[in-house]
VEXDREN-55028 format. One record per residue: z, x, y of N, C-alpha, C in turn. Coordinates in Angstrom, 1 decimal, always signed. Each point is the difference from the previous one (the first is absolute). Layout:
Z X Y Z X Y Z X Y;
...
! end
This chain:
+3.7 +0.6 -8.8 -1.3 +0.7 -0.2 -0.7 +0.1 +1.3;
-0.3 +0.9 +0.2 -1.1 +0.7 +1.2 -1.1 -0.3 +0.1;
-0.8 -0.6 +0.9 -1.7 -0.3 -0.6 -0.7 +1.0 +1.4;
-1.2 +0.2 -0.4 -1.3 +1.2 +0.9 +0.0 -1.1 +0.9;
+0.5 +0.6 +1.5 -0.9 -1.0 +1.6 -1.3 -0.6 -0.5;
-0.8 +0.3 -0.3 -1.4 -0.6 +0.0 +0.4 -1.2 -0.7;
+0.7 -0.4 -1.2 +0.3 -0.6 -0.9 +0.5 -1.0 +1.0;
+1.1 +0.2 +0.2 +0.7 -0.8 +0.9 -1.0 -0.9 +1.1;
-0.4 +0.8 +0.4 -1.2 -0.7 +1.6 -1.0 -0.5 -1.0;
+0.2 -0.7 -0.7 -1.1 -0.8 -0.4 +0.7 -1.1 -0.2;
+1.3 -0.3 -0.6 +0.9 -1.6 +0.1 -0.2 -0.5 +1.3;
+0.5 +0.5 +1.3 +0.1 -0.6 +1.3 -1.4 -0.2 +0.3;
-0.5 +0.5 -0.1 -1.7 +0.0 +0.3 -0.4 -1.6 -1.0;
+0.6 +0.2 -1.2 -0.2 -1.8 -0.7 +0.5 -1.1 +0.4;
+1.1 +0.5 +0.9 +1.0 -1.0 +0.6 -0.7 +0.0 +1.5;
-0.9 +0.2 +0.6 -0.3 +0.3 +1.2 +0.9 +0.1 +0.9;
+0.8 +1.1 -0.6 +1.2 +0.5 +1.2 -0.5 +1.6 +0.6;
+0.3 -0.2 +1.0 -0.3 +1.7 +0.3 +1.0 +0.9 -0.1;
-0.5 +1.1 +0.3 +1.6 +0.9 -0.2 +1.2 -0.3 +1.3;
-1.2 -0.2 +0.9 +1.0 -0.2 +1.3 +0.9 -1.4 -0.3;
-0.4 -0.9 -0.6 +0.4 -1.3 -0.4 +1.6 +0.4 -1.1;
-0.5 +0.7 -1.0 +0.6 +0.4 -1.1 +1.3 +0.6 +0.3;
+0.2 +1.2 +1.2 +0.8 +0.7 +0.4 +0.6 -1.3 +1.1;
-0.2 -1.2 +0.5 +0.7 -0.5 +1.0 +0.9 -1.1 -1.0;
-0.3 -0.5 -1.2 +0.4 -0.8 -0.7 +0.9 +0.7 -0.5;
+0.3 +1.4 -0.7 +0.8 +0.7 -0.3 +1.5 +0.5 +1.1;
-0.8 +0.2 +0.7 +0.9 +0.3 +1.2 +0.1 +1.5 +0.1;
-0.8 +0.8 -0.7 -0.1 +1.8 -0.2 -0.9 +0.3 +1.6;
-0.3 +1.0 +0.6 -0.7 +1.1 +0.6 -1.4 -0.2 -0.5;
-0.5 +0.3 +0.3 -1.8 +0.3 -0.3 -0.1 +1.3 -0.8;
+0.7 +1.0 +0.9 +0.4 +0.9 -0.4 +0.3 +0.7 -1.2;
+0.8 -1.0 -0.2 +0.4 +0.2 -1.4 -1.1 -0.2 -0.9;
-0.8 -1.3 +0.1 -1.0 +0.0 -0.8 -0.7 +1.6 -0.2;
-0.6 -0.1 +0.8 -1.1 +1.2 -0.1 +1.0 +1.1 -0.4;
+1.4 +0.0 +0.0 +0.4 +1.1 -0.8 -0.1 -0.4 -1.6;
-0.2 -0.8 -0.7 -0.1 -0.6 -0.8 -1.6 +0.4 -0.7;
-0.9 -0.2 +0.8 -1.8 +0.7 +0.4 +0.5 +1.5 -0.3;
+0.3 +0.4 +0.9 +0.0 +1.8 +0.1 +0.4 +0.3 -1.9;
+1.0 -0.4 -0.5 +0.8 +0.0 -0.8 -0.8 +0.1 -1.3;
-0.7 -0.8 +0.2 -1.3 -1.5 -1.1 +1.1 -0.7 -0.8;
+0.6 -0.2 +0.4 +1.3 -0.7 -0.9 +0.7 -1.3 +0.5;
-0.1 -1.3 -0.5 +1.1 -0.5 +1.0 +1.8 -0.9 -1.0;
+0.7 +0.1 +0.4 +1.1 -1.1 -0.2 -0.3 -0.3 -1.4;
+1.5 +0.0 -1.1 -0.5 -1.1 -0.8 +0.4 -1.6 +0.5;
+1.2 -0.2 +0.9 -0.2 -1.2 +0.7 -1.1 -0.7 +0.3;
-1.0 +0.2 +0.1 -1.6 -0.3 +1.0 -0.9 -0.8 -0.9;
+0.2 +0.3 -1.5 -0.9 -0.8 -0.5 +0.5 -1.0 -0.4;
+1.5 -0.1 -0.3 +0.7 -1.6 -0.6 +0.1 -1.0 +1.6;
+0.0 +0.7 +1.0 -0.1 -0.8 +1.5 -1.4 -0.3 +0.1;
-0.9 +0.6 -0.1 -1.1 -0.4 +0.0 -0.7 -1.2 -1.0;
+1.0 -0.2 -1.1 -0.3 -1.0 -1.1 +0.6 -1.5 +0.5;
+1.3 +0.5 +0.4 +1.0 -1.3 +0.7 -0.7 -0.4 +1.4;
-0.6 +0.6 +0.5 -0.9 -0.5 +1.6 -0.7 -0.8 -0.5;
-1.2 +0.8 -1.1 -0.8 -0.9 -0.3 +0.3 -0.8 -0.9;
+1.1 -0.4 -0.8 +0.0 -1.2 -0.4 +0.8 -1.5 +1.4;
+0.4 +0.9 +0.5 +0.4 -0.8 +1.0 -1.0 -1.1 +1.0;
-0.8 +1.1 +0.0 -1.2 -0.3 +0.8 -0.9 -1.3 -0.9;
+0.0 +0.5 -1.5 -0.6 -1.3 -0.8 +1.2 -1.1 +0.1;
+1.4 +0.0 -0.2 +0.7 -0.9 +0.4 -0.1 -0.9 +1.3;
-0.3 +1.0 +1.2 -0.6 -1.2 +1.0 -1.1 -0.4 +0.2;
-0.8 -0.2 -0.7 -1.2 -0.4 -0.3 +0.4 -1.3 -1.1;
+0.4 -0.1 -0.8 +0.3 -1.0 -0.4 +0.8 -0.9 +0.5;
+1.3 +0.4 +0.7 +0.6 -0.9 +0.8 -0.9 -0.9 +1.0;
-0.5 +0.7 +0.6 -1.3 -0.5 +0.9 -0.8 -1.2 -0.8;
-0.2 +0.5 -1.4 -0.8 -1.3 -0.4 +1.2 -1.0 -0.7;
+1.3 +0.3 -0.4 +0.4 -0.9 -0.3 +0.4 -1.4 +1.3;
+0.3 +1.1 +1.4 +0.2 -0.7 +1.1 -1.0 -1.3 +0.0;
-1.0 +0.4 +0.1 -1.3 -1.1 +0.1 +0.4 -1.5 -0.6;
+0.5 +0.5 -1.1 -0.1 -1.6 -1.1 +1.6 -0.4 +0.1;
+0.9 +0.6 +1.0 +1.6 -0.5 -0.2 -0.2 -1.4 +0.5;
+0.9 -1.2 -0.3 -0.4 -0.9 +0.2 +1.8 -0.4 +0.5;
+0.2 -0.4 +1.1 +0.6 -0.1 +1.2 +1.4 -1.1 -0.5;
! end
């Protein structure tokens, strides 16, 4: 499934990632994004990566606090 750019630039913006950020983690052009803009269309890839980043991201946050209390 396809989603509208605007739609999309509102997840990274939740994630405080930028696009410049977004496109270096991916490993794509910039480029490409904004062809994605021009388009208003992006990837259906983009939203299930965008779910697995951020659950990732809640994963290391928890590790973090489990680190605290490991007990040696």
């Amino acid at each position: 499934m396809y989603q509208n750019f605007a739609i999309f630039l509102k997840k990274p913006q939740e994630l405080k990632l930028s696009k410049k950020d977004f496109v270096g983690i991916i490993g794509m052009p910039y480029q490409t994004l904004m062809n994605w803009k021009s388009k208003d269309e992006t990837p259906a890839w983009v939203e299930p990566f965008l779910y697995y980043y951020e659950k990732g991201l809640a994963l290391d946050e928890l590790l973090k606090i489990l680190e605290k209390y490991k007990k040696d």
